[in-house]
C-alpha positions as CSV (number, residue, x, y, z in Angstrom):
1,X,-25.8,-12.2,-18.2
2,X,-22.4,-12.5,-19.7
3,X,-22.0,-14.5,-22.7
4,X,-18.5,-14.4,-23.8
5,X,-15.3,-12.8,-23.7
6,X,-12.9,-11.3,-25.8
7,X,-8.9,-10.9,-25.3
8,X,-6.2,-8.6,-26.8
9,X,-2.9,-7.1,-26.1
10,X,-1.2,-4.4,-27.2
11,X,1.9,-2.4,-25.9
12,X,1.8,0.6,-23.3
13,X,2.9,4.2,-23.1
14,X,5.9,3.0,-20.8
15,X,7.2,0.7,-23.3
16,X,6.9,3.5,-25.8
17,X,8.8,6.1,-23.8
18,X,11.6,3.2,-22.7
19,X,12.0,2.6,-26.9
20,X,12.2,6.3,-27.3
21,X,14.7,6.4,-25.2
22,X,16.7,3.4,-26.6
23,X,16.0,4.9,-29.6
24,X,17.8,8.5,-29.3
25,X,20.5,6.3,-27.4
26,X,21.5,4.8,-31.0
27,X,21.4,8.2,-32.4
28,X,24.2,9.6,-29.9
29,X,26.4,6.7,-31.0
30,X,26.9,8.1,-34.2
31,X,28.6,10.7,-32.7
32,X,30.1,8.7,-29.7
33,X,30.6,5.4,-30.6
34,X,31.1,4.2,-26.9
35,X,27.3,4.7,-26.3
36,X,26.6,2.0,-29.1
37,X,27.3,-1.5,-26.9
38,X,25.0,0.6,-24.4
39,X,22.1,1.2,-27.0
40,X,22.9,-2.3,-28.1
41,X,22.1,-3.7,-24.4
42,X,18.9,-1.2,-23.4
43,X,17.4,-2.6,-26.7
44,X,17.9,-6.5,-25.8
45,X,17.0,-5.7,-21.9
46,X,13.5,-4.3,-23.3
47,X,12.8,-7.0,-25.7
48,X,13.6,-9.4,-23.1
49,X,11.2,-8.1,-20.2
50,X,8.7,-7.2,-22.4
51,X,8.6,-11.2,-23.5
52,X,8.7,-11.6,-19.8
53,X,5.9,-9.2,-19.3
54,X,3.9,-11.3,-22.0
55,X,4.3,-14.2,-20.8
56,X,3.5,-12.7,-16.8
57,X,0.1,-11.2,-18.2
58,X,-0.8,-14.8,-19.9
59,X,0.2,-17.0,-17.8
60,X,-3.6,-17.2,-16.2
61,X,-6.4,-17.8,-18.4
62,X,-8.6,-16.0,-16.6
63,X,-6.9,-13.4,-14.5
64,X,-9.7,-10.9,-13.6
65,X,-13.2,-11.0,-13.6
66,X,-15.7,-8.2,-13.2
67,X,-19.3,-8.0,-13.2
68,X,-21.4,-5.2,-13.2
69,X,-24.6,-5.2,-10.9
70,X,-27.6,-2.9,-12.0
71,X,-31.3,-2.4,-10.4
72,X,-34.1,-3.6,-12.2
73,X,-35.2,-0.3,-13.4
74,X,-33.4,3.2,-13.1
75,X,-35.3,6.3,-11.8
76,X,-35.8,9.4,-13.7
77,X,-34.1,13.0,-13.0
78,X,-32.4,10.8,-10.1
79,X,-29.0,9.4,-8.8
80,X,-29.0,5.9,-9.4
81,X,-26.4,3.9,-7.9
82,X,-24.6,0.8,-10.2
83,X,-21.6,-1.7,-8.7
84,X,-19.0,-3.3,-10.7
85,X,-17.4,-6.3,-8.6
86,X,-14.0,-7.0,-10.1
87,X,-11.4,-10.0,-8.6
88,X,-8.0,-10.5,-9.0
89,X,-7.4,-14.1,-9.8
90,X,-3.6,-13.4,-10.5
91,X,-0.7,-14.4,-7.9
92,X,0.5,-10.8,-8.3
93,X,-0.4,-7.1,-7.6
94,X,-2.2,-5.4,-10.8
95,X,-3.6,-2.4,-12.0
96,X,-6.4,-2.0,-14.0
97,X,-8.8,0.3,-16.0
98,X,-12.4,-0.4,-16.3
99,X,-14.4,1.1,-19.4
100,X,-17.8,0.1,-18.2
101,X,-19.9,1.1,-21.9
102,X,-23.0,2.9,-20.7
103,X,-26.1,3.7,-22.6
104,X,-26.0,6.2,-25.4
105,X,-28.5,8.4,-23.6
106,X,-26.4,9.0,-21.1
107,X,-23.6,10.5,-23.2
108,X,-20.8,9.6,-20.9
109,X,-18.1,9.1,-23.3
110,X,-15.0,9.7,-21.4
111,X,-16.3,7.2,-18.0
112,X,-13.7,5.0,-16.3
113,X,-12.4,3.4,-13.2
114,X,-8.8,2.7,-12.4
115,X,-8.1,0.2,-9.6
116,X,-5.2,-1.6,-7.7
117,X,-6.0,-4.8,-7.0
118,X,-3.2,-7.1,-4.8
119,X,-3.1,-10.8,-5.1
120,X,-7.1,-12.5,-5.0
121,X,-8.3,-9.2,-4.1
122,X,-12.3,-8.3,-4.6
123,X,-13.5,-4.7,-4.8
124,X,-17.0,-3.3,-5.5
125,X,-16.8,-0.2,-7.5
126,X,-19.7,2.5,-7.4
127,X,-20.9,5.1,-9.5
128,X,-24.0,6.8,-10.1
129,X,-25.6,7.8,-13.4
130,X,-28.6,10.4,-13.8
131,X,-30.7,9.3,-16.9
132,X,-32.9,12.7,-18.0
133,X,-35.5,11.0,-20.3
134,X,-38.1,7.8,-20.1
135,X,-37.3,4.5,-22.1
136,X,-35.1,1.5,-22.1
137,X,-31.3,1.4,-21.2
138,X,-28.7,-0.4,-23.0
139,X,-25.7,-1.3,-21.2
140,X,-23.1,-3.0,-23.1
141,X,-19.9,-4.2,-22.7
142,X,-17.1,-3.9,-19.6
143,X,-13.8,-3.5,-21.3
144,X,-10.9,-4.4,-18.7
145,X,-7.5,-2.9,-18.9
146,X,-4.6,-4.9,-16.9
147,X,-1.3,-4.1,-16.1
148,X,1.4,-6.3,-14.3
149,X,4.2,-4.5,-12.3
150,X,6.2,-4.4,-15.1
151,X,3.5,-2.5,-16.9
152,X,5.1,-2.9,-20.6
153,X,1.5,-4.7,-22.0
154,X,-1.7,-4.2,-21.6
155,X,-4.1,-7.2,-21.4
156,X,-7.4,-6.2,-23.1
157,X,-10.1,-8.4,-21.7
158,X,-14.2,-7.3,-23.1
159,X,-16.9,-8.9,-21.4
160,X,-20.2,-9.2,-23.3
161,X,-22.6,-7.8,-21.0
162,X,-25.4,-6.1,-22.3
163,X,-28.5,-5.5,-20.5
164,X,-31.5,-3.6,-20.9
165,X,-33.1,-1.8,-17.8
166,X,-36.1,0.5,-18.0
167,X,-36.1,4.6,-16.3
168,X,-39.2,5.1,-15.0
169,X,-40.7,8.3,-13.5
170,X,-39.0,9.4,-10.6
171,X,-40.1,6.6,-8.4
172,X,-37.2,7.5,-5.4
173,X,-39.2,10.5,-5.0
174,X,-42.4,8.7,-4.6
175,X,-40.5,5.9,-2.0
176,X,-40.1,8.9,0.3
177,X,-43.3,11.3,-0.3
178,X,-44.9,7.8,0.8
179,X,-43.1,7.3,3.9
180,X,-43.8,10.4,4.3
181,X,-47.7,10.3,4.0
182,X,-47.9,7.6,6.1
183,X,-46.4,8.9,8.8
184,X,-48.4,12.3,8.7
185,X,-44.9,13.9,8.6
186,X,-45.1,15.9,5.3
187,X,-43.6,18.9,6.6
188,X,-40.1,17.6,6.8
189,X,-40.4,16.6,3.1
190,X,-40.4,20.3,2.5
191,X,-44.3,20.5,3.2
192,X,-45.8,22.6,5.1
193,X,-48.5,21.9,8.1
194,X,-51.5,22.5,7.0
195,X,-54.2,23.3,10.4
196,X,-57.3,21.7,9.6
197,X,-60.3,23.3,8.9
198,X,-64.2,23.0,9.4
199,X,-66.2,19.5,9.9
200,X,-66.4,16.9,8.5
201,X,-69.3,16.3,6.5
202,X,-69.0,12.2,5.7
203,X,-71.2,10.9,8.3
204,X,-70.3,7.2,10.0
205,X,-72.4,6.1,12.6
206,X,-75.0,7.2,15.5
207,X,-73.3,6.2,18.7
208,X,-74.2,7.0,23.0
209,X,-72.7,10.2,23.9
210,X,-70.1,10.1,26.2
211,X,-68.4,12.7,28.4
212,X,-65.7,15.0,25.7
213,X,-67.9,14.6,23.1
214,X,-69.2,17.3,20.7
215,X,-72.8,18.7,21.8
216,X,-73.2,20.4,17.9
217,X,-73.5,16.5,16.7
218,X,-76.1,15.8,18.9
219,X,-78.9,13.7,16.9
220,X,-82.1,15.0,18.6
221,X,-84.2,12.3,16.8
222,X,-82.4,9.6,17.6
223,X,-82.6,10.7,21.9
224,X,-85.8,10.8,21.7
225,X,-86.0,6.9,20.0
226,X,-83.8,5.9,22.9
227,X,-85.9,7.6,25.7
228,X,-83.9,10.0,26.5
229,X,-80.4,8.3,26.4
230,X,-78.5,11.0,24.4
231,X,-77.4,9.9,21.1
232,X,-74.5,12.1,18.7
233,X,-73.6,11.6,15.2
234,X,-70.3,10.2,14.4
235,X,-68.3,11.6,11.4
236,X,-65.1,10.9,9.7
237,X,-62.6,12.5,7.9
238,X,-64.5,13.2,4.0
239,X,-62.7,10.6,1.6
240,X,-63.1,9.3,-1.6
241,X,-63.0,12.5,-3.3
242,X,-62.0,12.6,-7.2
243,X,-58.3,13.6,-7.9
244,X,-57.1,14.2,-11.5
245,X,-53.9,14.8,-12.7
246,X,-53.9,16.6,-16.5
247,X,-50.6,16.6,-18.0
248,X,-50.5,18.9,-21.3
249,X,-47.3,17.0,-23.2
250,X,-47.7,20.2,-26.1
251,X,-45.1,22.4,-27.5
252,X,-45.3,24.3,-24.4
253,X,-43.6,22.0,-22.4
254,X,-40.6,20.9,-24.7
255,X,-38.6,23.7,-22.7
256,X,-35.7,21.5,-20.9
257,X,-34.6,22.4,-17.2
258,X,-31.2,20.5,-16.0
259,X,-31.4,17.8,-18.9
260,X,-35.1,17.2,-18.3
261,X,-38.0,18.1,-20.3
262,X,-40.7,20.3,-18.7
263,X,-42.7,17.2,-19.5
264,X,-40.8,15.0,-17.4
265,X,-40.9,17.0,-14.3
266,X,-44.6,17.1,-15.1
267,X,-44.3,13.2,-15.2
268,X,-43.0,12.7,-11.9
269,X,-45.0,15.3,-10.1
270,X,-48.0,13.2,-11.2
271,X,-46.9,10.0,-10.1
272,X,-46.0,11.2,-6.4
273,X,-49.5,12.9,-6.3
274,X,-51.6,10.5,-7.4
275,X,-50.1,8.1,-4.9
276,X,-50.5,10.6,-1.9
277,X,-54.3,11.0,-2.8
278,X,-54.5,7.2,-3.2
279,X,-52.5,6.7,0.2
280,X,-54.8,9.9,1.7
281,X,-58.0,7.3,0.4
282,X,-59.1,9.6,-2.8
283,X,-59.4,8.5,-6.1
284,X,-56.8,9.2,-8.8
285,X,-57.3,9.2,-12.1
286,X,-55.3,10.6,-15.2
287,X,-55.6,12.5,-18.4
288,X,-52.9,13.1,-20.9
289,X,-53.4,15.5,-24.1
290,X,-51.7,17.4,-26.3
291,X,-53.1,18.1,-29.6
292,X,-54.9,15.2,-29.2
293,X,-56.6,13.4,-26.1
294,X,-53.6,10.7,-25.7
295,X,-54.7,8.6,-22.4
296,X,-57.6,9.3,-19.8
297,X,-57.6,6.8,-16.9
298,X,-60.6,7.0,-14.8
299,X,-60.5,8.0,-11.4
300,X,-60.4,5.2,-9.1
301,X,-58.8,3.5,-5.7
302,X,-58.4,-0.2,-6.7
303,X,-54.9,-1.8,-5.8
304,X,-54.0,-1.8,-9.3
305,X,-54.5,1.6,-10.0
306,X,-50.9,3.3,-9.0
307,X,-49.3,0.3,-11.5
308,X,-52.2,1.5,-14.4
309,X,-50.8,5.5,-13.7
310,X,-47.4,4.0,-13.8
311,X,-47.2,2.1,-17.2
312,X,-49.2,4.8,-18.7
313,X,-46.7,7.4,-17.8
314,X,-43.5,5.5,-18.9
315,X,-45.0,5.3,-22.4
316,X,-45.7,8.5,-23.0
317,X,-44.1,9.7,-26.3
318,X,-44.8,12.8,-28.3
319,X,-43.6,15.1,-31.1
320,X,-44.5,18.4,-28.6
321,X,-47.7,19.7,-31.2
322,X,-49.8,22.6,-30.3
323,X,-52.1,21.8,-27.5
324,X,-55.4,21.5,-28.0
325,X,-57.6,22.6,-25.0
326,X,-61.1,22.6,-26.9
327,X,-60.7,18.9,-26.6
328,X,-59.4,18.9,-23.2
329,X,-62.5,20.4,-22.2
330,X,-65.2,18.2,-24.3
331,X,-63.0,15.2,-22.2
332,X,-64.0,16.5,-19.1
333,X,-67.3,17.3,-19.7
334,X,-68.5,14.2,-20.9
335,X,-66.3,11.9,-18.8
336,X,-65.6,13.5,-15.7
337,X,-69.4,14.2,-14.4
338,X,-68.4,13.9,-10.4
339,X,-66.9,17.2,-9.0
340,X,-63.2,16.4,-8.8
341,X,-60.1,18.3,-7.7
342,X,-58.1,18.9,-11.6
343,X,-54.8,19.4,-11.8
344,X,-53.4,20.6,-15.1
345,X,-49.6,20.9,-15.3
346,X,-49.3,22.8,-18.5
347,X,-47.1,26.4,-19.3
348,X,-47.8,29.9,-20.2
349,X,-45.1,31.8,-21.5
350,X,-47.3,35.0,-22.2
351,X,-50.0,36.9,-21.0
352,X,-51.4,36.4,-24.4
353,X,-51.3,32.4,-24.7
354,X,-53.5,32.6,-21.3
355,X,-56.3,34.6,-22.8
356,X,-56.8,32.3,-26.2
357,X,-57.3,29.2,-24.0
358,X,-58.9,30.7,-20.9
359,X,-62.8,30.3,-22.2
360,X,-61.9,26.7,-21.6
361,X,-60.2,26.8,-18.3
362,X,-63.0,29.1,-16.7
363,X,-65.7,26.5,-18.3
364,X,-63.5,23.4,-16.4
365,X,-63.4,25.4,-13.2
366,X,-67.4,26.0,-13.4
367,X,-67.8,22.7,-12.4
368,X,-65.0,21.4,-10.7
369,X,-62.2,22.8,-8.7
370,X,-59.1,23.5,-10.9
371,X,-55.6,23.9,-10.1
372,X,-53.2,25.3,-12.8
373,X,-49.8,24.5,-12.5
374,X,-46.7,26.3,-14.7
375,X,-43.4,26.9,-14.6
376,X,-41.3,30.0,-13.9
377,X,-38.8,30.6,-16.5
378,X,-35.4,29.9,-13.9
379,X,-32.9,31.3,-16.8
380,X,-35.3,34.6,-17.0
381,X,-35.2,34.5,-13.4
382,X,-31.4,34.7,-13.1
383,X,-31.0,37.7,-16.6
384,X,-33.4,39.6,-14.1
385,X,-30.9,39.2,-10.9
386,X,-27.7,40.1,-13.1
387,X,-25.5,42.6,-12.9
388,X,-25.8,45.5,-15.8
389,X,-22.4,46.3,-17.3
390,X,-23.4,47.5,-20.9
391,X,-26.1,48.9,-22.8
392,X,-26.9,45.3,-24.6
393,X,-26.9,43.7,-20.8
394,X,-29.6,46.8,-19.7
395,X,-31.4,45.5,-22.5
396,X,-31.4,42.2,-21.7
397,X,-32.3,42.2,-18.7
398,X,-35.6,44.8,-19.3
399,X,-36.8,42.2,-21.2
400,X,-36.1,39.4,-19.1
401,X,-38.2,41.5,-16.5
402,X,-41.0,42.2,-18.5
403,X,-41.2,38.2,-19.3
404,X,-40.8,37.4,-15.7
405,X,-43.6,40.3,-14.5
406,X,-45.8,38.3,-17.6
407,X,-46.0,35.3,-15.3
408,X,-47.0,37.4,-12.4
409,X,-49.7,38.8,-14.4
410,X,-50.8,35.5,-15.4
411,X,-51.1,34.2,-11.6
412,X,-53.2,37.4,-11.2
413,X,-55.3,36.7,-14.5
414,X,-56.4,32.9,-13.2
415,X,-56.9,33.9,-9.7
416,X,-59.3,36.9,-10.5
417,X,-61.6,34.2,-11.8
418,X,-61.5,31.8,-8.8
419,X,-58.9,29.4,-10.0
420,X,-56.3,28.1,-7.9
421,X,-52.6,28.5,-9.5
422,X,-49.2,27.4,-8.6
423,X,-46.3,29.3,-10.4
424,X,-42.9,27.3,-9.6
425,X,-39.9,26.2,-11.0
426,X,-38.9,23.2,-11.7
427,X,-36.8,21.4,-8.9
428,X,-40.0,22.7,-6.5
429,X,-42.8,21.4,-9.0
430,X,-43.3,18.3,-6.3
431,X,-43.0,19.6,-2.7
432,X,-45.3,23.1,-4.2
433,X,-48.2,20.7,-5.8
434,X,-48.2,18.2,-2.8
435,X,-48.1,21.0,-0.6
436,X,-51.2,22.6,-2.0
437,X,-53.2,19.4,-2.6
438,X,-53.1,18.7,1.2
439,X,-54.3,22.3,1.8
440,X,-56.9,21.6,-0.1
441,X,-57.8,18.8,1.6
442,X,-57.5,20.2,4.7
443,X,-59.9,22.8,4.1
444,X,-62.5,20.3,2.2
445,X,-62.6,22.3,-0.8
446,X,-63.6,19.6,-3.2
């Protein structure tokens, strides 16, 4: 809302340049004397518009307005979109410059709008900001900058308009992954088709068989209760099923990508697949650890649950400490008893950091069916593809190799022991893990 306002004036940089050049006029009539009477006459002529100018720029109280128009809330790692409306209330064509005083996390320090506005003119002004961490949003003032034709003073007008607005996760994201879902058309959000596989083995109801139906579900005990009258079991697609997303918020996933935080693309991913499962009728629940077990959300389908995974990823803050997978896995076995699909977005930089935390990733997957998803290293990705123009570049770029073959190994390491794995980089975290949820639901692996 805007409070109050503040007004100012102060010359411009054509009034400087005009008194510049008055200036070295009265220097030349030292050494030509005639000049003088015409130094003499520039100087009153631009003291007497600029009065005029003054007086032009005053003469309306109020002479434009501007109002900025934000969304409730902003989404994370995306485009947002925010108006400013500004009218000209003057009688006159003017320009102005808008300073529109975004949040300091933004670190937009050089953002404005310039505008040319004739007489009662209203435009609506658009630009998009891409906020890279979770939290609140100060925006402050809108600093307007009007010029008459004359343009000798500016007009400073500041309107107080601070307002707070919350980034979430990457909730644009989850708008269209849900349109998607409903619609059964996953494949043109970068998904693939998945053929499904098997039968189903959630039983409905025992019906009459009719012509097209399948003889394999023929219930041989209920004929012969019905004299004869063939009876078939009825099944439906299996649903229910337990789907948790882990999010390790560790050292390990400080590593930024694009201004984001491993974390944060993390984040999001689990927000758009905990509300396919819920949308595909399975359970979603949440666990979020680092060195400690911060948050564990049960598993469940109620109509509050996609706000409970909401709030409770927005607030997630943390100082990036060594993970602690011992307790990760003393969570699950004491509180996670039901066979559940578990999917732990974490990263593994090295062979090496595998091996000290796989006895606890092979005792998870005993029980249930675990997915590990990390991150390819995109910077390692792009040393390995370079060109080789030194000895220190061939140098370089062996190591970047080795680094990038590590992560291969690591796929190899997980999947040796039965675990599912998904090595992607960042920008792909959300199509890759959707896509390979839905596979495994297709093929009724949980």
């Amino acid at each position: 809302m805007i409070k109050n306002i503040y007004q100012s004036v102060f010359f411009s940089r054509r009034f400087y340049w005009l008194l510049v050049a008055v200036i070295i006029l009265f220097v030349f009539s030292y050494g030509m004397p005639a000049l003088f009477p015409v130094a003499q006459i520039a100087f009153i002529s631009l003291m007497v518009v600029l009065v005029l100018d003054y007086v032009v720029s005053f003469s309306n109280g109020n002479p434009v307005s501007a109002e900025r128009e934000l969304p409730d809330r902003l989404s994370n790692g995306d485009q947002n979109s925010i108006n400013l409306r500004v009218v000209n209330h003057c009688p006159f064509a003017i320009r102005v410059r808008i300073i529109d005083e975004l949040p300091d996390q933004l670190q937009m320090r050089n953002f404005s709008i310039y505008a040319q506005l004739r007489p009662g003119e209203e435009t609506l002004h658009t630009y998009l900001v891409r906020p890279t961490e979770r939290g609140e949003y100060v925006f402050h003032n809108i600093n307007l900058f009007m010029k008459t034709p004359i343009a000798l003073v500016v007009r400073r007008k500041i309107i107080h308009a601070e307002k707070t607005v919350k980034v979430l996760p990457s909730f644009q994201d989850l708008r269209k992954f849900e349109l998607l879902a409903h619609s059964n058309k996953l494949a043109e959000g970068g998904t693939r088709k998945i053929r499904k596989l098997g039968h189903s083995l959630e039983f409905e109801q025992i019906k009459e068989y009719v012509t097209g139906d399948d003889i394999r579900s023929i219930n041989w005990k209920a004929t012969g209760r019905r004299g004869g009258q063939l009876m078939i079991n009825k099944y439906t697609d299996e649903k229910s099923q337990q789907v948790y997303c882990i999010v390790d918020k560790g050292r390990v996933m400080k590593m930024p990508f694009e201004g984001m935080t491993l974390l944060d693309y993390a984040i999001n991913a689990t927000l758009i697949l905990s509300r396919v499962a819920l949308i595909k009728q399975d359970k979603a629940g949440l666990v979020i650890f680092a060195d400690q077990i911060s948050n564990f959300l049960p598993a469940d389908h109620k109509a509050m649950q996609m706000s409970a995974i909401l709030e409770t990823l927005y607030n997630q803050q943390t100082r990036f400490l060594e993970t602690d997978f011992e307790k990760l896995h003393s969570l699950i076995r004491t509180r996670i008893t039901q066979r559940s699909l578990i999917v732990l977005f974490t990263n593994f930089e090295s062979l090496s950091a595998l091996q000290r935390q796989m006895p606890y990733i092979r005792s998870i997957a005993r029980n249930h069916l675990l997915l590990v998803v990390f991150f390819d290293n995109t910077e390692l990705l792009q040393l390995t593809e370079s060109d080789v123009k030194n000895i220190e570049n061939l140098y370089i770029k062996t190591i970047a190799t080795k680094f990038s073959y590590e992560k291969r190994l690591i796929v190899k390491e997980l999947q040796q022991h039965g675990i599912a794995t998904i090595l992607t980089t960042p920008q792909h975290l959300t199509v890759n893990t959707v896509n390979k949820y839905l596979e495994i639901k297709a093929r009724q692996a949980i």
